[in-house]
LOBALUM-555479 format. One record per residue (C-alpha): residue number from 1; chain; x, y, z. Coordinates in steps of 0.05 Angstrom, whole numbers. Each point is the difference from the previous one (the first is absolute). Layout:
BEGIN
[node NUM,A,[X,Y,Z]]
...
//
This chain:
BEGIN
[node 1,A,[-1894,-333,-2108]]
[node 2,A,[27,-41,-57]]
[node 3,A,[74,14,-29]]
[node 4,A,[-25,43,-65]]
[node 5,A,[47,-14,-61]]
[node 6,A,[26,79,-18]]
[node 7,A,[19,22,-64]]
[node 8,A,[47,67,8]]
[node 9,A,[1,42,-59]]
[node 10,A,[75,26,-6]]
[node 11,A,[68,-19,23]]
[node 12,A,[29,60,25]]
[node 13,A,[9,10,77]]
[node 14,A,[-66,0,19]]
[node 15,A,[-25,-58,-34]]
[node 16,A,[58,-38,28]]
[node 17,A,[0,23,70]]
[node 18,A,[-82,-11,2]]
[node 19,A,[16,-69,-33]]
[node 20,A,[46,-20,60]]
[node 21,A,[-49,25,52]]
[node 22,A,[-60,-43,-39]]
[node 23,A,[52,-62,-5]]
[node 24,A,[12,10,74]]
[node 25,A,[-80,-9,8]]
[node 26,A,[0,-64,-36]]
[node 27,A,[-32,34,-62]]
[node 28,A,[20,-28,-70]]
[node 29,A,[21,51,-42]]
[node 30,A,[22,21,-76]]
[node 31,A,[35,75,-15]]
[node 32,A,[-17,16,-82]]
[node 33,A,[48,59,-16]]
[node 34,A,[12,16,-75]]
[node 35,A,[74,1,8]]
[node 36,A,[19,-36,71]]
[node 37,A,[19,15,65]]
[node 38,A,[23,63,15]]
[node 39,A,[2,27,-82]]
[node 40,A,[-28,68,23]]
[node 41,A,[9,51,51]]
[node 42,A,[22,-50,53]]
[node 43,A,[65,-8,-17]]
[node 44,A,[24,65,-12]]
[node 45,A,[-23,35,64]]
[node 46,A,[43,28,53]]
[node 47,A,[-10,-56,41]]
[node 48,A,[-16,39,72]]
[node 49,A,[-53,-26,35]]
[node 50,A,[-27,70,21]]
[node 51,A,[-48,-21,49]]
[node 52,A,[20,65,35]]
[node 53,A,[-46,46,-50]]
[node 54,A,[-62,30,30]]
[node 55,A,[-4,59,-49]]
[node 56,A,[-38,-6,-69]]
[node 57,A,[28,33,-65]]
[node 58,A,[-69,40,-7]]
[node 59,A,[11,56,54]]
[node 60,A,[-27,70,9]]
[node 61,A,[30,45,-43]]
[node 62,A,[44,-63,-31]]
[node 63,A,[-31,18,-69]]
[node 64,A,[23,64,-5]]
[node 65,A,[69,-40,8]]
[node 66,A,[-16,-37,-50]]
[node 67,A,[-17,50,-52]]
[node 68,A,[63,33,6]]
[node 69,A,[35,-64,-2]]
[node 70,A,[-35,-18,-62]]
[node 71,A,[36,59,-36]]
[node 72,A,[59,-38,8]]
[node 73,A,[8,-58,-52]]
[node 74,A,[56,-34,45]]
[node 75,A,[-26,24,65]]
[node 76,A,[-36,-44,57]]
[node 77,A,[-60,-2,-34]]
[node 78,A,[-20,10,-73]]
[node 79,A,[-53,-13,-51]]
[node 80,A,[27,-20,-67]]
[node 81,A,[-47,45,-48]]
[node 82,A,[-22,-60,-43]]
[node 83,A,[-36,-23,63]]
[node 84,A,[-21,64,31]]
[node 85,A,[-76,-4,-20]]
[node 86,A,[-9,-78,20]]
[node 87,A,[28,17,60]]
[node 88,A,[-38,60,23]]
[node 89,A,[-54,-32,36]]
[node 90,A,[52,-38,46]]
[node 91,A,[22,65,12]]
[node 92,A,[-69,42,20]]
[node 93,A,[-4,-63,44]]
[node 94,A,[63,17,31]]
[node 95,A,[-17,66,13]]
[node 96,A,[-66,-16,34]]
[node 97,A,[45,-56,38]]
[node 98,A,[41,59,29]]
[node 99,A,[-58,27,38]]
[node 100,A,[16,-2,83]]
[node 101,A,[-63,-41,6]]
[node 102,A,[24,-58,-49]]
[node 103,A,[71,1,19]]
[node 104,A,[-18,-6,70]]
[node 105,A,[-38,-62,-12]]
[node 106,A,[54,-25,-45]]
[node 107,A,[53,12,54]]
[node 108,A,[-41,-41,48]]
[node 109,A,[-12,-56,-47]]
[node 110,A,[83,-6,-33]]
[node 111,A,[23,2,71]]
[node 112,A,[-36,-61,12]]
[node 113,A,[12,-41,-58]]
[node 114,A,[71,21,5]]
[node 115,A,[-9,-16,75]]
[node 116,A,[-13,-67,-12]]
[node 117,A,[56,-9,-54]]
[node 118,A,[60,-20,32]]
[node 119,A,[-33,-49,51]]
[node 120,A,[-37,-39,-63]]
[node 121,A,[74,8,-37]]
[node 122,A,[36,-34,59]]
[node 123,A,[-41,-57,-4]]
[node 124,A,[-3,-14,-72]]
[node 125,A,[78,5,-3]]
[node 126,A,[3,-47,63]]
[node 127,A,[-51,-49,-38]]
[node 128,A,[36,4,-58]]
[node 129,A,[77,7,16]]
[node 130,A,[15,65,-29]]
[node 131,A,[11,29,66]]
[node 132,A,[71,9,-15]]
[node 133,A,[-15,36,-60]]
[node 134,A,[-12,59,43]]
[node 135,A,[40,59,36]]
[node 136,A,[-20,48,55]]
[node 137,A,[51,61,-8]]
[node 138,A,[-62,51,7]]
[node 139,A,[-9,52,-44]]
[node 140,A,[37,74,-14]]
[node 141,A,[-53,56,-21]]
[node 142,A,[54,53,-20]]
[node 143,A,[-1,70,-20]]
[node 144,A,[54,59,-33]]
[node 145,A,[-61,50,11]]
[node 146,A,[-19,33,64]]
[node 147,A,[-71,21,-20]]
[node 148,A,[-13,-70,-31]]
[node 149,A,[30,-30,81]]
[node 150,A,[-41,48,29]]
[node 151,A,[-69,-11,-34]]
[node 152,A,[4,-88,11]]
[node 153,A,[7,17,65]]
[node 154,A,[-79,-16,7]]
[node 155,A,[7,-66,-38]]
[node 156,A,[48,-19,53]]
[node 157,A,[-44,25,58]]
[node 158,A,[-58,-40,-36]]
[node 159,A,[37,-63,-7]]
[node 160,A,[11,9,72]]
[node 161,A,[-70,-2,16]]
[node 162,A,[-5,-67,-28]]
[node 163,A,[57,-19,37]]
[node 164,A,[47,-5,-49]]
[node 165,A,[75,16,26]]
[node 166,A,[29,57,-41]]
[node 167,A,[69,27,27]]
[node 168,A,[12,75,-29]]
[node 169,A,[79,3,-14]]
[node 170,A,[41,60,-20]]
[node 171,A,[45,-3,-68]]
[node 172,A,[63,-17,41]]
[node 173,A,[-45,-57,38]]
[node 174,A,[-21,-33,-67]]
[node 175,A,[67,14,-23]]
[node 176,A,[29,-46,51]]
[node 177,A,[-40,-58,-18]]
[node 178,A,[6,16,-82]]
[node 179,A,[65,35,-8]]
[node 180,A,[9,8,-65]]
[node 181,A,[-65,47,-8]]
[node 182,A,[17,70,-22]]
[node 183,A,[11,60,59]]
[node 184,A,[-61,25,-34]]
[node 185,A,[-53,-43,38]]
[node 186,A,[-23,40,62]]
[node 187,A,[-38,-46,35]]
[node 188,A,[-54,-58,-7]]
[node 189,A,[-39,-60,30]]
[node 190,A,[19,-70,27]]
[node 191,A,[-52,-57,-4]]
[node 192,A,[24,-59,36]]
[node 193,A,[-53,-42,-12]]
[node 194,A,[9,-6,-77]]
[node 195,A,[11,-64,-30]]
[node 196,A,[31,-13,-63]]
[node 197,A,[7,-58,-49]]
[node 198,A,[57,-31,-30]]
[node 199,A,[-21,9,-66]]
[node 200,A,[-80,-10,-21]]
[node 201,A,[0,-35,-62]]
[node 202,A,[54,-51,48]]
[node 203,A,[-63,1,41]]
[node 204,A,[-51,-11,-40]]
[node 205,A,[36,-53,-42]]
[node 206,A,[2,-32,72]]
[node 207,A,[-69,0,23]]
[node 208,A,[-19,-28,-71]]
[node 209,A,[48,-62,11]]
[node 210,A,[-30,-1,65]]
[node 211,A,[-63,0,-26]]
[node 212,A,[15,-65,-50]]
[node 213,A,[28,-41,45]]
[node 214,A,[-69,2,46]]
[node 215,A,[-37,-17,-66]]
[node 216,A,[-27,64,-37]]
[node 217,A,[-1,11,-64]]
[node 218,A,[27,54,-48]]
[node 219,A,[-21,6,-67]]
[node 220,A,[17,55,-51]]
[node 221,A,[-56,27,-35]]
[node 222,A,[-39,70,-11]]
[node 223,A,[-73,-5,25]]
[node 224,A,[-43,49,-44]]
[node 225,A,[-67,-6,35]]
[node 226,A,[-41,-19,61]]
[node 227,A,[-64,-6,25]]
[node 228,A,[-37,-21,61]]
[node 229,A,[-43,-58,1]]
[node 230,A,[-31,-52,55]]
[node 231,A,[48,-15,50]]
[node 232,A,[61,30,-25]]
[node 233,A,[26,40,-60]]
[node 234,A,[13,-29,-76]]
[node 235,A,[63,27,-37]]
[node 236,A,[16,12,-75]]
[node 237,A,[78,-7,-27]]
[node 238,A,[23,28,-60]]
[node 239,A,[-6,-59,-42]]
[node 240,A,[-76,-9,8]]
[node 241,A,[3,-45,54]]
[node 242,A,[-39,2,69]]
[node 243,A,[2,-27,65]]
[node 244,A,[-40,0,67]]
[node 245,A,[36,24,65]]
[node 246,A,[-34,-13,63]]
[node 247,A,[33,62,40]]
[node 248,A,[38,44,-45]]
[node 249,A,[41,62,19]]
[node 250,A,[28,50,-53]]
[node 251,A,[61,26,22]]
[node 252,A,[37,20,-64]]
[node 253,A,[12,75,17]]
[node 254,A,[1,47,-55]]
[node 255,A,[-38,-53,-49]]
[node 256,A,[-62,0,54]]
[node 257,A,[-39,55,-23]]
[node 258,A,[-17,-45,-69]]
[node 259,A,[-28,-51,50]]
[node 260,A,[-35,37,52]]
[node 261,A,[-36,39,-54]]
[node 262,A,[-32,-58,-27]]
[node 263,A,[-24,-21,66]]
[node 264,A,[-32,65,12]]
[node 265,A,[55,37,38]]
[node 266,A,[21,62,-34]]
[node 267,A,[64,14,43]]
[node 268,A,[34,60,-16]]
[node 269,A,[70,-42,-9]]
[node 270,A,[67,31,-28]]
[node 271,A,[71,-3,-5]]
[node 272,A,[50,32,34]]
[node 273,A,[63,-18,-43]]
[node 274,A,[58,-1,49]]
[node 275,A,[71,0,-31]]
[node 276,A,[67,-25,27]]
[node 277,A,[72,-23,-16]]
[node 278,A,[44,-54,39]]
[node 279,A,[63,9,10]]
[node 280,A,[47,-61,12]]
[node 281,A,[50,45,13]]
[node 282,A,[-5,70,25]]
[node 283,A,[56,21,24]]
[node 284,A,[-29,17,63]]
[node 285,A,[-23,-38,74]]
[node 286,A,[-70,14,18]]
[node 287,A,[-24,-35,60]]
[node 288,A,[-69,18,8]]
[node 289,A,[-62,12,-36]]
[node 290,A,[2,78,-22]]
[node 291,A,[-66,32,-20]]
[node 292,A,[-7,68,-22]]
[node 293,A,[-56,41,8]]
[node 294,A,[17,52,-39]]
[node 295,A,[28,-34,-61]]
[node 296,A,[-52,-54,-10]]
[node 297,A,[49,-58,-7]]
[node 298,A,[33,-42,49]]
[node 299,A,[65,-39,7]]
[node 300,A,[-1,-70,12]]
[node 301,A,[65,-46,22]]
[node 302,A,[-27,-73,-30]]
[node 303,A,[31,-64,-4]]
[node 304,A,[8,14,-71]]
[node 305,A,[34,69,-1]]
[node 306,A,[-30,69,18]]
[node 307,A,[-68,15,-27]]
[node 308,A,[-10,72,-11]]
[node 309,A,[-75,11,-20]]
[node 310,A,[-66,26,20]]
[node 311,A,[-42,68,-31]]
[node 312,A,[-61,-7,-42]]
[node 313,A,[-21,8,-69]]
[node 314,A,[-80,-10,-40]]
[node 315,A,[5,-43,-54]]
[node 316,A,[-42,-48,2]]
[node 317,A,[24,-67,-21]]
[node 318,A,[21,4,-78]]
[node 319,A,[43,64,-16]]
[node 320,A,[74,-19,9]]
[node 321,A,[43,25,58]]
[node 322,A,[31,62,8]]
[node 323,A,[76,-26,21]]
[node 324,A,[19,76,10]]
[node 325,A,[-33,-4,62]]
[node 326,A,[46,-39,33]]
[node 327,A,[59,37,-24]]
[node 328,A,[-35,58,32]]
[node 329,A,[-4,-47,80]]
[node 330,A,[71,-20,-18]]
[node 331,A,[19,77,-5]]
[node 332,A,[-32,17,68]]
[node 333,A,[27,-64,30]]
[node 334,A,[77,21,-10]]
[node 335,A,[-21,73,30]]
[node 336,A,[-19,-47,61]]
[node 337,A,[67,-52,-4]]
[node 338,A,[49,44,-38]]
[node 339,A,[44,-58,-18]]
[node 340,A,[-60,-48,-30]]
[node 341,A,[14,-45,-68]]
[node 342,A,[-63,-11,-35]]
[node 343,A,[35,-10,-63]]
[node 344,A,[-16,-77,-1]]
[node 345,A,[-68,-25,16]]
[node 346,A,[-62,-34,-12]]
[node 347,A,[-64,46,-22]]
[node 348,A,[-65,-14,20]]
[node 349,A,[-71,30,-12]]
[node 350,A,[-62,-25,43]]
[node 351,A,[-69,9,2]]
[node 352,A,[-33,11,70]]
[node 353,A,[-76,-2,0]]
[node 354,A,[-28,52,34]]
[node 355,A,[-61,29,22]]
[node 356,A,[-16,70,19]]
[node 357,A,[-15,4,78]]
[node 358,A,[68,-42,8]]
[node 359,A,[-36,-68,25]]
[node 360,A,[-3,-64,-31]]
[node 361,A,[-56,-37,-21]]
[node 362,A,[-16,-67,46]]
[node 363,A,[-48,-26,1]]
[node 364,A,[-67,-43,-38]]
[node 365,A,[-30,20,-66]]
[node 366,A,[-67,34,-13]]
[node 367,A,[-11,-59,-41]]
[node 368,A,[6,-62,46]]
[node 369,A,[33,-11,72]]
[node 370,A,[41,-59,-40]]
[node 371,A,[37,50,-31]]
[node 372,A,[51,45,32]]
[node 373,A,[48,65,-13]]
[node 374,A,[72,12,19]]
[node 375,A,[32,49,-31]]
[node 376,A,[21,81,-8]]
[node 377,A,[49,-5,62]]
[node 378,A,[33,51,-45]]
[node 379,A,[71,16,42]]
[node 380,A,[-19,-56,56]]
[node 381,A,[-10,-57,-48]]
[node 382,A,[57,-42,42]]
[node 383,A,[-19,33,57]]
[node 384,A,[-66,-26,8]]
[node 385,A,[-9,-59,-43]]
[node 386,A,[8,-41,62]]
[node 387,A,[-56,35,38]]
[node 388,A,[-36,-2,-60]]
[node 389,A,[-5,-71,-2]]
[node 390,A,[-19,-11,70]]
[node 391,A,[-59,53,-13]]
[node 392,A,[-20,-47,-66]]
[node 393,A,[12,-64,29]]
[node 394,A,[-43,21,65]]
[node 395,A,[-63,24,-55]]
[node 396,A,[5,-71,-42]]
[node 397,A,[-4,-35,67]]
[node 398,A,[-55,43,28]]
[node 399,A,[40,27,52]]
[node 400,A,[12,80,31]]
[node 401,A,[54,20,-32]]
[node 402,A,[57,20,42]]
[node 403,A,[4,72,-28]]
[node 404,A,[-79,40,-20]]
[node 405,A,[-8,-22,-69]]
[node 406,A,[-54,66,-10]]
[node 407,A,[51,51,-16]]
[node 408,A,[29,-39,-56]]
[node 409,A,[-73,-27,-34]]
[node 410,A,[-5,-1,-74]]
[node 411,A,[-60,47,0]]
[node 412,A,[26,57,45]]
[node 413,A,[18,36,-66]]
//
């Protein structure tokens, strides 16, 4: 077929890395964002390429978790009461999402789009020479609580099946690889296969100049409405003004449900605000990736400092952030490296979009196959943008996608 001309709604990671697999087609392409490239989420992630996740958030009896989570305001996961009715039906969705039936079928369908993540990464950094932007340390799953070990024991063993490598080390193991961690840590999980980037705004920044140098075109501007019409889509910007697209994709996370409803797709779309601080300085060496499980935040050795970050909190997009809440990781994070300095640093506050069953949406509008969704990655947003584009760029040239596009349709909600 004929080299469509694209226009990409958004400029965070996946608009850019679906950009550079389009370009890489020979498609002409222009990326609207309301602020630029990488404004939102994108640049304040943790920067791990977690292509080693099988298991999504909704899990049997993970709502129960949740609700006693939620009676902490600065634990893992909260609801700030200003938002708790808007976000209740997210949340019945959730529950239904945790059903052994539906998480089954999420497993299979994460696993491979996560499956196909690293192998669509590798050659859009190769394409694009930000190859050297990323590290392959692997990845530390660490724990100071034996019940906690004992019970992700399964996640491990399921990871496994999908044969992911995942080496179980004792607290003295870990210890020797991170040695400044606390005696308290009893054991964990080693993911070799985790990659990590330097820093992802220093990434995204990158593919953008990439992307003007092969001839696209940015613009900053705030697209208020679309609407399908004969061969291809027509879009309204908040001045009054219009313009026809011949293939567009809206790919502006968080601001997609505005969009999508207008086209006929009521997607059940959130935020999950995600905190962090980065410290230039802290005092202490940490080599590798560290999540943990059982404090909802993860440590992140960047370019730019550490980045200590992660839980969730309901929102929504307008009521101002809660900075307590990373005073709160900060606290848990020196039980973990006794001798951290988080005194200096850089806060952040994010907005993830997220959907209930823990998938993405990819995939063509009710309204018109010229128009086409990327967006509620939620934690995976770097992760799979690259995949992502390869699934969208396969669609707008008529092509099978290289991962099932069904699980992550529009109008499975």
């Amino acid at each position: 077929m004929s080299k469509p001309s694209v226009t990409i709604i958004g400029a965070g990671i996946v608009g850019l890395a679906t950009a550079c697999v389009l370009v890489e087609r020979g498609s002409s392409v222009t990326i609207i964002d309301r602020e630029g490239p990488a404004a939102g989420a994108s640049q304040g992630n943790a920067g791990g390429i977690a292509w080693t996740d099988v298991a999504p958030l909704a899990s049997p009896g993970k709502w129960k978790d949740a609700l006693k989570w939620m009676m902490d305001p600065l634990g893992p996961l909260t609801v700030r009461p200003a938002y708790a009715l808007k976000i209740m039906p997210w949340m019945l969705r959730f529950m239904a999402a945790c059903s052994k039936g539906q998480v089954a079928r999420s497993t299979v369908a994460l696993a491979a789009l996560n499956g196909g993540a690293l192998p669509s990464w590798e050659r859009v950094w190769r394409l694009t020479g930000t190859h050297n932007q990323v590290r392959r340390n692997g990845c530390l799953e660490i724990f100071d609580n034996q019940a906690k070990l004992d019970q992700y024991r399964a996640g491990w063993a399921e990871q496994r099946d999908y044969g992911i490598e995942v080496q179980e080390m004792s607290g003295d193991e870990i210890r020797d690889i991170e040695p400044e961690l606390t005696p308290n840590i009893v054991g964990g999980g080693y993911l070799p296969g985790w990659a990590q980037m330097d820093d992802p705004k220093k990434l995204c920044l990158s593919l953008a100049d990439w992307l003007v140098a092969q001839g696209v075109t940015f613009e900053v501007a705030s697209v208020e409405g679309v609407q399908a019409i004969a061969e291809g889509a027509e879009i309204r910007f908040a001045d009054g003004s219009s313009r026809y697209c011949e293939k567009l994709v809206i790919a502006c996370g968080a601001w997609s449900k505005k969009l999508t409803a207008q086209l006929g797709d009521a997607i059940p779309l959130d935020t999950e605000r995600g905190y962090n601080i980065t410290v230039p300085d802290p005092g202490v060496k940490v080599s590798n990736f560290i999540m943990l499980p059982g404090h909802g935040f993860v440590l992140s050795p960047l370019e730019i400092g550490l980045r200590i970050g992660g839980a969730v909190e309901f929102g929504g997009l307008d009521l101002p952030p809660n900075w307590k809440r990373i005073d709160a990781m900060i606290a848990k994070a020196k039980t973990i490296y006794p001798k951290l300095d988080a005194s200096v640093g850089k806060r952040w506050m994010g907005f993830r979009p997220s959907l209930p069953d823990s998938l993405p949406v990819i995939g063509k509008s009710s309204a018109s196959e010229h128009i086409l969704y990327g967006f509620g990655h939620a934690h995976h947003g770097l992760t799979e943008s690259a995949v992502t584009g390869d699934m969208l760029a396969a669609m707008i040239y008529g092509e099978t996608p290289v991962v099932d596009p069904e699980p992550f349709r529009a109008t499975r909600f």
